[in-house]
VMD Tcl script that draws the C-alpha trace (Angstrom):
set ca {
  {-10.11 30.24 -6.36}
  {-7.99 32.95 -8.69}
  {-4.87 32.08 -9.55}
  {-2.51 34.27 -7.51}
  {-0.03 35.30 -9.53}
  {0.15 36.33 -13.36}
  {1.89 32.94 -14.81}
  {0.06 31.57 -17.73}
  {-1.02 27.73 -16.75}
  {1.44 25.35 -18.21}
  {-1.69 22.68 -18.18}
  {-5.22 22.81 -17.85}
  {-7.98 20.58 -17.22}
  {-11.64 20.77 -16.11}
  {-12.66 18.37 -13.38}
  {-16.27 18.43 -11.71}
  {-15.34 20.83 -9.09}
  {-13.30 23.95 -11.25}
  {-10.39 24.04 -13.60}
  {-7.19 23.23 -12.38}
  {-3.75 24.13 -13.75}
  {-0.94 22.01 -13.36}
  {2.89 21.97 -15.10}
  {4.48 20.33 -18.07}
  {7.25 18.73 -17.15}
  {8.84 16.83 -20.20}
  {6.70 15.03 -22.14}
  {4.41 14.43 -19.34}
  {2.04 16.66 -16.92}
  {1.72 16.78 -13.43}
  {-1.39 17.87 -10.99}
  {-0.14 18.36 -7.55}
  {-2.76 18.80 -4.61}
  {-5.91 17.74 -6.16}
  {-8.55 18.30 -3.29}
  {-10.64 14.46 -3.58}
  {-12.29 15.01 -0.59}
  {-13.88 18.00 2.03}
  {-11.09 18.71 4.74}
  {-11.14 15.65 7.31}
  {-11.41 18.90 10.25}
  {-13.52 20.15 12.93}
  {-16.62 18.03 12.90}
  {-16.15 16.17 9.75}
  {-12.79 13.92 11.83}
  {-13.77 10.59 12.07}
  {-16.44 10.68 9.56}
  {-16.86 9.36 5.84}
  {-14.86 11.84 3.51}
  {-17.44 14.31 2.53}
  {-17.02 15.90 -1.30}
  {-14.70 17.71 -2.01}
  {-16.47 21.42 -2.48}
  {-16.60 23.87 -6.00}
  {-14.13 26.65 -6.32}
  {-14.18 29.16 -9.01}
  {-11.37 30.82 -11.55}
  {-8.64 28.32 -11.52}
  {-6.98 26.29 -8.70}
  {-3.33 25.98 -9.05}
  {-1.90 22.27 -9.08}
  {1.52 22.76 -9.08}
  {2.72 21.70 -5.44}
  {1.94 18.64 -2.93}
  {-0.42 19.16 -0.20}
  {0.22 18.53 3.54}
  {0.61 15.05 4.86}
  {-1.13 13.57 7.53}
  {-0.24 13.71 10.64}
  {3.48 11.78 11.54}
  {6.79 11.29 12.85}
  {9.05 13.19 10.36}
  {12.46 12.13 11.79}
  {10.80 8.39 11.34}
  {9.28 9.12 7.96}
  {12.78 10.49 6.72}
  {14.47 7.05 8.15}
  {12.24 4.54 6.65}
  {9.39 5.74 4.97}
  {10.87 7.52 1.86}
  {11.92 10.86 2.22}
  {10.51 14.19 3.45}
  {7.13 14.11 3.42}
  {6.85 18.16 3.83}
  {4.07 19.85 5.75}
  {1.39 17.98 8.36}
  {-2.06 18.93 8.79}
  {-5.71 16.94 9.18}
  {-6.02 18.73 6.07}
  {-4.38 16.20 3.59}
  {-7.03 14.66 1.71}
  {-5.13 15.18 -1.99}
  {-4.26 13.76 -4.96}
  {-1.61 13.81 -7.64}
  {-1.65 12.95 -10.72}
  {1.41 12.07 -13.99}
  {0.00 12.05 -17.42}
  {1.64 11.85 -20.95}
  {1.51 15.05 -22.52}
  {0.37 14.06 -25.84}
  {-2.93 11.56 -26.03}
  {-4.44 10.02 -28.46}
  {-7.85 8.74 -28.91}
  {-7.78 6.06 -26.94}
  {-8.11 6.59 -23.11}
  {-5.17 5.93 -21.12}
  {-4.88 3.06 -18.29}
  {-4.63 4.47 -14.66}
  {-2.83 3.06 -11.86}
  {-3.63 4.73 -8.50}
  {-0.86 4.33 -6.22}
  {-1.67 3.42 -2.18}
  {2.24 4.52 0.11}
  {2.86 2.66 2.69}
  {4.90 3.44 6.13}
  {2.60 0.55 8.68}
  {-0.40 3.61 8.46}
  {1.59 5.70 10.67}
  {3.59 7.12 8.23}
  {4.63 8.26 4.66}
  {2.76 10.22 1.25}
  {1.87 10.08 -2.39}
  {4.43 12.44 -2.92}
  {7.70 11.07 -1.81}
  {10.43 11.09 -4.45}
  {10.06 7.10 -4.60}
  {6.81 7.63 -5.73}
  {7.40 10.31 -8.56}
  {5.09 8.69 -12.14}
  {6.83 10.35 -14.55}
  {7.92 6.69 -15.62}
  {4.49 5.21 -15.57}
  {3.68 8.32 -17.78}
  {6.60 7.83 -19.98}
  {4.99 4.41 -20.43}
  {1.21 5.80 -21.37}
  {-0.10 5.23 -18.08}
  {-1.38 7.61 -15.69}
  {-0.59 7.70 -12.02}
  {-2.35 8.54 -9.23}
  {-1.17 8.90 -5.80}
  {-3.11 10.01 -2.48}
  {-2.70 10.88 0.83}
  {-4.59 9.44 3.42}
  {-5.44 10.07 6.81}
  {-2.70 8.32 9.27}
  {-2.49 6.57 12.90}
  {-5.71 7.60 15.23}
  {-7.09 10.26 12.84}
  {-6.98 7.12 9.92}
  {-8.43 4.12 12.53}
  {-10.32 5.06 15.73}
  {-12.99 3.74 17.59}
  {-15.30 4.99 20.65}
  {-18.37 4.41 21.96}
  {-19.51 7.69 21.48}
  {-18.66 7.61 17.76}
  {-20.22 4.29 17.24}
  {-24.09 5.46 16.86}
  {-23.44 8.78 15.00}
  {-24.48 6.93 11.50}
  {-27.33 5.64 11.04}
  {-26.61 3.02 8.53}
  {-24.00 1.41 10.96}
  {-20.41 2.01 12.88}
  {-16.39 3.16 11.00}
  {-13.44 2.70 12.37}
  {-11.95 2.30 9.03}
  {-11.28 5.98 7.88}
  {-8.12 6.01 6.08}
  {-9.72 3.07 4.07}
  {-13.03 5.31 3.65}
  {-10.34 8.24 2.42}
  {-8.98 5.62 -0.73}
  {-12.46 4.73 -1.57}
  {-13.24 8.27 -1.32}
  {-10.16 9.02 -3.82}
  {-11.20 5.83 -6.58}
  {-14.81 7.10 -6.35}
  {-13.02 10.98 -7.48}
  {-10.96 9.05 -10.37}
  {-14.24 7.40 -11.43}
  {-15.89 10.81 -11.99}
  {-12.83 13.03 -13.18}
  {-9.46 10.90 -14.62}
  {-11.41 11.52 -18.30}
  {-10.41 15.06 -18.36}
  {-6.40 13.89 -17.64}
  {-6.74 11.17 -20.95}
  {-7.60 8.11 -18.15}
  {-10.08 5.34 -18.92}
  {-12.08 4.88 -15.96}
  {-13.11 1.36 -17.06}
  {-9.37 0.32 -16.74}
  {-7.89 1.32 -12.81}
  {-5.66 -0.69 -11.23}
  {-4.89 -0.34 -7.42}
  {-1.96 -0.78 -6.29}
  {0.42 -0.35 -2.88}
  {2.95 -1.36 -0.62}
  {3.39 -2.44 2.66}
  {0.32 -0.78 4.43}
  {-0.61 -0.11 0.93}
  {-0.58 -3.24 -0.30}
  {-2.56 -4.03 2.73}
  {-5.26 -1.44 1.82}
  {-5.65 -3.08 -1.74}
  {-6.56 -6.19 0.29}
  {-8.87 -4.81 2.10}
  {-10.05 -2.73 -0.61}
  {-10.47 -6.21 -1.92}
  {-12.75 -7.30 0.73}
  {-14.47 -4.43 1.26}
  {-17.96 -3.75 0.07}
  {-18.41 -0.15 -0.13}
  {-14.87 -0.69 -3.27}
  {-16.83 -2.96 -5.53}
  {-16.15 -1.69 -9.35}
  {-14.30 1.18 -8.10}
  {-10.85 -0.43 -9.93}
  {-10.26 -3.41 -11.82}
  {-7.38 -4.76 -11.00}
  {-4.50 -4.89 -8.32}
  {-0.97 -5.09 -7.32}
  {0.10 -6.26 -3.86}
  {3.41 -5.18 -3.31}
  {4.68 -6.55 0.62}
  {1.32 -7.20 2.54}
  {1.81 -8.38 5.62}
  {-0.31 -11.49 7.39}
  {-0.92 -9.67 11.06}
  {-4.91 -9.87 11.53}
  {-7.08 -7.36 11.83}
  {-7.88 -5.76 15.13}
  {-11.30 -6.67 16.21}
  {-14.34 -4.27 17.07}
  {-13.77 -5.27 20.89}
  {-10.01 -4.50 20.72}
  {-10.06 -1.06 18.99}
  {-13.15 0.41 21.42}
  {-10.88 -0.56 24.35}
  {-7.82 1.31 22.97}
  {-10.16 4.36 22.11}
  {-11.16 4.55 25.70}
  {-7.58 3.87 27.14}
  {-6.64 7.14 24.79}
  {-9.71 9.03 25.91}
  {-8.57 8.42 29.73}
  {-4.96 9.35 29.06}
  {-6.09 12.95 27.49}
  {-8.60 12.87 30.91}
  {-11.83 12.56 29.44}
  {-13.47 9.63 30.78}
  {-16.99 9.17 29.38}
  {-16.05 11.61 26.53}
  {-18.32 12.49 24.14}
  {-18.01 12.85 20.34}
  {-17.44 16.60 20.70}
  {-14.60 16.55 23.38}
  {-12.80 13.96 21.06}
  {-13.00 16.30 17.88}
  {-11.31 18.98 20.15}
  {-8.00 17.41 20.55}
  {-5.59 18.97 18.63}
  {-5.14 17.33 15.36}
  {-1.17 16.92 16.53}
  {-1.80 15.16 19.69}
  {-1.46 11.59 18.94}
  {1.37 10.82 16.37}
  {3.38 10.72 19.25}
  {1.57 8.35 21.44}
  {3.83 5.21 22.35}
  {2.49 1.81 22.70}
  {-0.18 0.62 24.02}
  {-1.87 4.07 22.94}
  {-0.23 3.92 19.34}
  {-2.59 2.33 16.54}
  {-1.24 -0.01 13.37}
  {-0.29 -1.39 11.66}
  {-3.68 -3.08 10.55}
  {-6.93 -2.01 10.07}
  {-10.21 -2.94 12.40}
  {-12.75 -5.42 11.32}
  {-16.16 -5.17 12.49}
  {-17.75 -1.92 10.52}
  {-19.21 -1.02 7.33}
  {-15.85 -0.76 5.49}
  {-14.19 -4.25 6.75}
  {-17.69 -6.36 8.01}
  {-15.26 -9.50 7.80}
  {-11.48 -9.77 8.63}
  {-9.30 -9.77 5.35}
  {-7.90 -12.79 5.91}
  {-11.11 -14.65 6.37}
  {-12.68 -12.93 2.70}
  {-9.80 -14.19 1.20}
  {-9.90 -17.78 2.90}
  {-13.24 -18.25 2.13}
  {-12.97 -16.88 -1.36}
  {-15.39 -14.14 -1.69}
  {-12.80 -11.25 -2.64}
  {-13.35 -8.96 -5.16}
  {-13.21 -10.75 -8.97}
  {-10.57 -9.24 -10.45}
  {-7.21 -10.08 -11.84}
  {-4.06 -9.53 -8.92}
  {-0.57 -9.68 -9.17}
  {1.03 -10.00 -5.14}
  {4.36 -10.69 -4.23}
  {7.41 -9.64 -1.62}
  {10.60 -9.72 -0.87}
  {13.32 -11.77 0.16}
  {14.52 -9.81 3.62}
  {11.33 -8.39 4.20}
  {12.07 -9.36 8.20}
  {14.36 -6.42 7.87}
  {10.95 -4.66 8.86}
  {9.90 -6.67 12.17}
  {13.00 -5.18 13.76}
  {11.30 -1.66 14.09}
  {8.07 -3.68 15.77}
  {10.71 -4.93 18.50}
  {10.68 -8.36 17.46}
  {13.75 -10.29 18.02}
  {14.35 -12.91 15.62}
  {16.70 -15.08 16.86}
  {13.83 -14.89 19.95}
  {10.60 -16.58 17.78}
  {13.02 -19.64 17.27}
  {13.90 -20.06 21.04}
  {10.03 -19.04 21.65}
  {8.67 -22.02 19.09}
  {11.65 -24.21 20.82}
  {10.13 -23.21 24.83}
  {6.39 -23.57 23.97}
  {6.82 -26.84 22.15}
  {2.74 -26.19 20.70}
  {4.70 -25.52 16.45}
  {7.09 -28.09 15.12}
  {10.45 -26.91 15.24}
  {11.65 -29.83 13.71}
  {9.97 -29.59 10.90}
  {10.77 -26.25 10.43}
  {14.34 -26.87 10.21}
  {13.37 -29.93 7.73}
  {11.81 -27.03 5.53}
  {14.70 -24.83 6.22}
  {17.61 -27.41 4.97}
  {21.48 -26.15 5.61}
  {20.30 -22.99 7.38}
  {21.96 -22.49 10.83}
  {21.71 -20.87 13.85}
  {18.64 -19.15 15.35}
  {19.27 -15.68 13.77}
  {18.82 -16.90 10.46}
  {16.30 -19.11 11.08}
  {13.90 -16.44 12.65}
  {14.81 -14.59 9.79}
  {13.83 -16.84 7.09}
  {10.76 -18.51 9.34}
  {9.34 -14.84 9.80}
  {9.44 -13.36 6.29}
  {7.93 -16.45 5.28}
  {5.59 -16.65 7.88}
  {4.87 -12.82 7.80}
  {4.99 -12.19 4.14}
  {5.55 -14.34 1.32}
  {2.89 -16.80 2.69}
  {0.29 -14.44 1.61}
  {0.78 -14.63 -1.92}
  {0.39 -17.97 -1.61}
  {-3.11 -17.65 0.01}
  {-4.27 -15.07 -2.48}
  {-3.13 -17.34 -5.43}
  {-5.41 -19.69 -3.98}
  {-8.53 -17.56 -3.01}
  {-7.69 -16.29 -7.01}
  {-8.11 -19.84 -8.06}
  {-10.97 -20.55 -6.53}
  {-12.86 -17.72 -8.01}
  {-11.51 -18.45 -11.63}
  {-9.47 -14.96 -11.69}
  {-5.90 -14.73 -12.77}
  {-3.13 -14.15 -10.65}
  {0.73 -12.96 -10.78}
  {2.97 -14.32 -7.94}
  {6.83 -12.72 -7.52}
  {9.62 -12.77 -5.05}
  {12.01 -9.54 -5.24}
  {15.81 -10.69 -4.76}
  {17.64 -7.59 -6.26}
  {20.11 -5.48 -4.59}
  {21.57 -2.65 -6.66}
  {25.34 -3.34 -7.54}
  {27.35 -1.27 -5.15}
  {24.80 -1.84 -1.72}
  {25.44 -5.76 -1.82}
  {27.69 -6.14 1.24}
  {25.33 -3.48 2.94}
  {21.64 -5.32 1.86}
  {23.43 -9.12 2.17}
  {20.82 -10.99 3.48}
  {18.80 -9.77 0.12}
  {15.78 -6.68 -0.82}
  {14.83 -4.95 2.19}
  {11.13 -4.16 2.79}
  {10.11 -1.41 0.89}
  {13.76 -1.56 -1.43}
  {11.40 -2.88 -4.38}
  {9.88 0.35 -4.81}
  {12.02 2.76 -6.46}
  {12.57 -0.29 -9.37}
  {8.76 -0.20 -9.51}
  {8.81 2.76 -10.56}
  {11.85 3.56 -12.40}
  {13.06 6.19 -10.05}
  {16.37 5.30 -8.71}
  {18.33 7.92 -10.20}
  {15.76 10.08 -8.06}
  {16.15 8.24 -4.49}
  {18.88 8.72 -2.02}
  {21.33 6.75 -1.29}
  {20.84 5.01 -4.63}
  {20.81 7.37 -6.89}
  {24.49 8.58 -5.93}
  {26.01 5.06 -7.27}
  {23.15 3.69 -9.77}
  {24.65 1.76 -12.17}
  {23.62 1.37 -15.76}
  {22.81 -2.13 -14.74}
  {20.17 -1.32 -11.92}
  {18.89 1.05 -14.04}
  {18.08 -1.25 -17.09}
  {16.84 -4.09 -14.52}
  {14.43 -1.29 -13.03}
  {12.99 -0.18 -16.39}
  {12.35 -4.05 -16.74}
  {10.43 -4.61 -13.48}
  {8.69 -0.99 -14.24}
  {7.30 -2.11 -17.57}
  {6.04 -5.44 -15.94}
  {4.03 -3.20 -13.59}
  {2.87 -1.09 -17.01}
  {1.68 -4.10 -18.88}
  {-0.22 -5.19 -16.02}
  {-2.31 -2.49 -15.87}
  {-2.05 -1.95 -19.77}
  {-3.43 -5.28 -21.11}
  {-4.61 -7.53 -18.27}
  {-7.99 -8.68 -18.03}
  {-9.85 -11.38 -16.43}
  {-9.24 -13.58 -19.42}
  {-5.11 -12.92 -19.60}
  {-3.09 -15.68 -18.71}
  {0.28 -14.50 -19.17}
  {2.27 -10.80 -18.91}
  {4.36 -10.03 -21.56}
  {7.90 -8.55 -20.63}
  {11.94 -9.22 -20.80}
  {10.47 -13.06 -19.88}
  {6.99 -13.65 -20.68}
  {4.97 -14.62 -17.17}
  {2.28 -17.11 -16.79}
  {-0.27 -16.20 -14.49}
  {-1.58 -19.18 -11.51}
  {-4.92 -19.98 -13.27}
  {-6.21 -23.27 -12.70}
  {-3.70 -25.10 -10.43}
  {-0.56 -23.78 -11.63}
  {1.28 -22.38 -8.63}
  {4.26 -20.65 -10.72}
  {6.66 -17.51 -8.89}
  {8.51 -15.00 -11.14}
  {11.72 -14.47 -9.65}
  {12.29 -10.62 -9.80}
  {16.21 -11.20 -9.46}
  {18.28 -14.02 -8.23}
  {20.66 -13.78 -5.35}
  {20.65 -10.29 -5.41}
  {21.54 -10.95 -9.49}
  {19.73 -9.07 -12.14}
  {18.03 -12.38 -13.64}
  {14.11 -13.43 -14.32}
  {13.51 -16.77 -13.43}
  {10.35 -18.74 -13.31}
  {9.93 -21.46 -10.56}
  {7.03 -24.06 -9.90}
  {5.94 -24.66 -6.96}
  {8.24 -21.80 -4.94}
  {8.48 -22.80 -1.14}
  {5.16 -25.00 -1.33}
  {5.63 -27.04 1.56}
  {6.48 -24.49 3.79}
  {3.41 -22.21 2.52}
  {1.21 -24.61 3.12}
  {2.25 -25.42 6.54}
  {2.04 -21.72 7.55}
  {-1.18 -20.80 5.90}
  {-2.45 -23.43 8.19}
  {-0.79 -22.02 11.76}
  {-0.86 -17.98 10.33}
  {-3.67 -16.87 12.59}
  {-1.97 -18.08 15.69}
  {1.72 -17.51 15.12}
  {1.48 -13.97 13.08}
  {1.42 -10.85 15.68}
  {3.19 -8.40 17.30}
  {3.13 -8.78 20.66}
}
mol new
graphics top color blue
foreach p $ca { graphics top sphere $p radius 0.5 }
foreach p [lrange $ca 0 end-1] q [lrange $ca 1 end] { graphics top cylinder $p $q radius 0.2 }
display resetview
C-alpha cells in the first residue's frame, strides 16, 4: 500500500512482506500495527493464522491496530487502559527499538497482555517499550484473538484439518507472531537466536503453555512468567459441550461450520456465564495435546531457562470470578475432605476467615506455581528465577494494604509509571528508582541468560534454583522498596498444595 499522505517516513525497514515506516520517538523507534498474520475473518475464524499477505509502496506503522473483540468499560477498569478500536481484524504487532545499533544484534523480548483472555492489548500504556529500548532490547507486543473467537470448539469444526482438531486459537495467533519475529526482527537490529517470551496473568499463562506446546519448540529461548494462575485446563469434552450450548442459544442446533462463521464477529463478548469462555485454555488438540500442568509435572516442558513469580495480593483478582474468600475457609471447614488445621498451622498468627481465604488462595492459586515450575526446571537441568512482588508505590499504601495487586507489578516491569494512571499523578522519585531496578532485572534476563547462567546480575545479584536450591527474590518487602533473598520461601505450604492443586483450584 502507498503511503497516504506526503510525510517523509521518520523510520524505515524492510520486512518479508513490504517496507514499513514507523516514527522516531527519542532515541528509540516504534512500528505500530505490524500485520503478523492474514485477517482472522470470514472463513479463515477459527482456523490456524494464515500469512500475513505482500503489499506494495510502503505501509505506514505509526498507529495501533484494533483489538480483539471485548468489554471496554471492563478493559478500562482492570485491564490497563483504553484499548481503542475492536474488530476480528487484530492480528498485529508492535515493535520499540533503539535508534542507534551497533553490530551486534539486539535481544528481543516479545511481550504476551493479559486480562483472563477476555480482555486487554499490546498497546496499552502499561505496556509502552520505550524502557526496554532505552535498555538495548527490543520489544514486541501482539494482539491476539480474545474469548470465543481465541478458544472454541464444535463438532463441526473438529474434522476441518486433516492433520487433527484446534481449539487453541489465540495460542495458534502467538505462535503465529514468534514464527513472524523469527523471519523479520533482523531488519529492526533483533537477534532471532536470543527471544524471550514473556506475559502476565493470561499471558503468563500462554508462556506456559507455549512451554508445553509442540507446534512453539525453538520459536524463543527463554521466558518470564509474570502471575500464572493454577486453574486447569478445560478438557476436549468440556469445551465441545459449551460450543454446542452457544450454538443452541444463537438457534442453530446441528450448526454447521458455515452458520458459525456467520455470527457477527461482536456477538459473544457479551455472553454471561455459562456461555462465557476463560480464563484457561483447552487441552486435547494439536496446540495443547497434554494439560499444562501435567507437562510441567512430568517434566517434559520446553528446555529453556524461566524466571516465574507473583504477587503478594494476587487474590485481589478472584473477587471479579465471584469467589468469596472468607467462603473457601468455611467451605474447607463444612467438607472436612482438606486439613484446616493444618492450614492454620502453616498460616501462624493470621486470624479470621477473610484473611485466611486470602492468604490460602493466592497461595493456592498463584505463588504455588512457581514452586512447581522450579521443580519441573530442576528436573530437566535448566535454570530458573523465582520472585514474590511486595511493592506498593509510596502514596497508594493505605489504598493497596493487604500488598501488590494482580497485575500492579506491571508498570515497574516496564518502567512506565510516570505513563499509567492513577500512578503516574503521585510517582515518587522513590517508585521510580525501585521500577528502573525491577525493569533492568527483566533486561538482563533476556540480555545475558543462557542455559548455563546461574545467577542475574542487578541492584542484588540473584541466584537462580539449579540443582536443589529453592531460593525467592523478594521484589520489595512489606510494601518497602528492599531486595531480599530467602531460602526456602513458604516450602511447607507449597508442597502441601502442589499435592491437593488439581482438586482445590477452580472457579466454580
Amino acid at each position: 500500500m502507498e503511503e497516504q499522505d506526503s510525510q517523509v517516513a521518520d523510520a524505515l525497514v524492510e520486512v518479508k512482506q513490504g517496507k514499513l515506516a514507523g516514527t522516531k520517538e527519542g532515541d528509540y523507534a516504534v512500528f505500530r500495527g505490524i500485520p503478523y498474520a492474514a485477517p482472522p475473518v470470514g472463513n479463515l475464524r477459527w482456523r490456524a493464522p494464515a500469512p500475513p499477505a505482500q503489499w506494495d509502496g510502503v505501509r505506514p506503522a505509526r498507529q495501533f491496530s484494533a483489538a480483539s473483540w471485548q468489554s471496554l468499560e471492563y478493559c478500562k477498569a482492570i485491564g490497563g487502559g483504553d484499548p481503542g478500536q475492536f474488530s476480528e481484524d487484530c492480528l498485529y504487532l508492535n515493535i520499540w527499538t533503539p535508534d542507534r545499533r551497533g553490530d551486534k544484534p539486539l535481544p528481543v523480548m516479545v511481550w504476551l497482555h493479559g486480562g483472563g483472555y477476555t480482555i486487554g492489548a499490546g498497546g496499552l500504556t502499561p505496556y509502552d517499550g520505550a524502557a526496554f529500548a532505552s535498555r538495548g532490547v527490543i520489544l514486541v507486543s501482539i494482539n491476539y484473538r480474545l474469548g470465543h473467537l481465541g478458544f472454541f470448539a464444535h463438532p463441526a469444526l473438529e474434522e476441518e484439518d486433516p492433520d487433527g482438531p484446534l481449539y487453541n486459537f489465540a495460542l495458534l495467533d502467538q505462535i503465529s507472531a514468534l514464527h513472524w519475529v523469527q523471519e523479520n526482527i533482523h531488519a529492526f537490529g533483533g537477534d532471532a537466536s536470543n527471544v524471550t517470551l514473556f506475559g502476565e496473568s493470561a499471558g503468563a499463562r500462554s508462556v506456559l503453555s507455549l512451554l508445553a506446546s509442540p507446534l512453539a519448540k525453538n520459536l524463543f529461548h527463554k521466558a518470564i512468567v509474570q502471575s500464572a494462575y493454577t486453574l486447569p485446563d478445560v478438557e476436549r469434552a468440556q469445551a465441545l459441550k459449551k460450543g454446542i450450548l452457544l450454538a443452541d442459544h444463537f438457534g442453530l442446533q446441528n450448526a454447521t461450520a458455515q452458520q458459525l462463521r456467520e455470527l457477527p464477529a461482536e456477538a459473544f463478548w457479551p455472553l454471561e456465564p455459562p456461555l462465557s469462555v476463560g480464563p484457561a485454555p483447552v487441552s486435547g488438540d494439536r496446540v495443547l495435546p497434554e494439560p499444562m500442568l501435567d507437562v510441567f509435572f512430568a517434566g517434559k516442558q520446553h528446555a529453556v531457562p524461566i524466571m516465574i513469580g507473583s504477587n503478594s495480593d494476587e487474590a485481589s483478582v478472584l473477587g471479579y470470578f465471584g469467589l468469596d474468600l472468607a467462603g473457601q475457609i468455611e467451605r474447607l471447614r463444612r467438607e472436612r475432605r482438606f486439613g484446616l488445621g493444618l492450614i492454620r498451622l502453616l498460616y501462624p498468627g493470621v486470624k479470621g476467615d477473610a484473611e485466611l481465604g486470602r492468604q490460602v488462595c493466592r497461595d493456592m492459586a498463584f505463588t504455588t506455581l512457581g514452586f512447581v515450575v522450579m521443580q519441573a526446571q530442576q528436573r530437566i537441568a535448566q535454570p530458573c528465577w523465582r520472585y514474590y512482588f511486595d511493592y506498593v508505590a509510596e502514596a497508594e499504601r493505605k489504598t493497596y494494604a493487604n500488598g501488590t495487586w494482580h497485575g500492579n507489578e506491571v508498570p515497574y516491569v516496564f518502567n512506565t509509571l510516570t505513563l499509567t494512571p492513577p500512578a503516574s499523578d503521585y510517582v515518587t522519585h522513590s517508585d521510580l528508582a525501585f521500577s528502573a531496578q525491577v525493569c533492568d532485572y527483566w533486561a538482563n534476563f533476556a540480555r545475558e541468560v543462557t542455559s548455563e547462567s546461574n545467577r542475574l546480575e542487578g541492584v542484588l545479584r540473584w541466584p537462580s534454583c539449579a540443582r536443589r536450591r529453592d531460593v525467592t527474590m523478594l521484589l520489595g518487602v512489606n510494601k518497602q522498596a528492599q531486595f531480599k533473598l530467602l531460602n526456602r520461601f513458604m516450602r511447607l505450604r507449597m508442597q502441601l498444595f502442589k499435592r491437593v492443586m488439581k482438586h482445590h483450584v477452580q472457579l466454580d
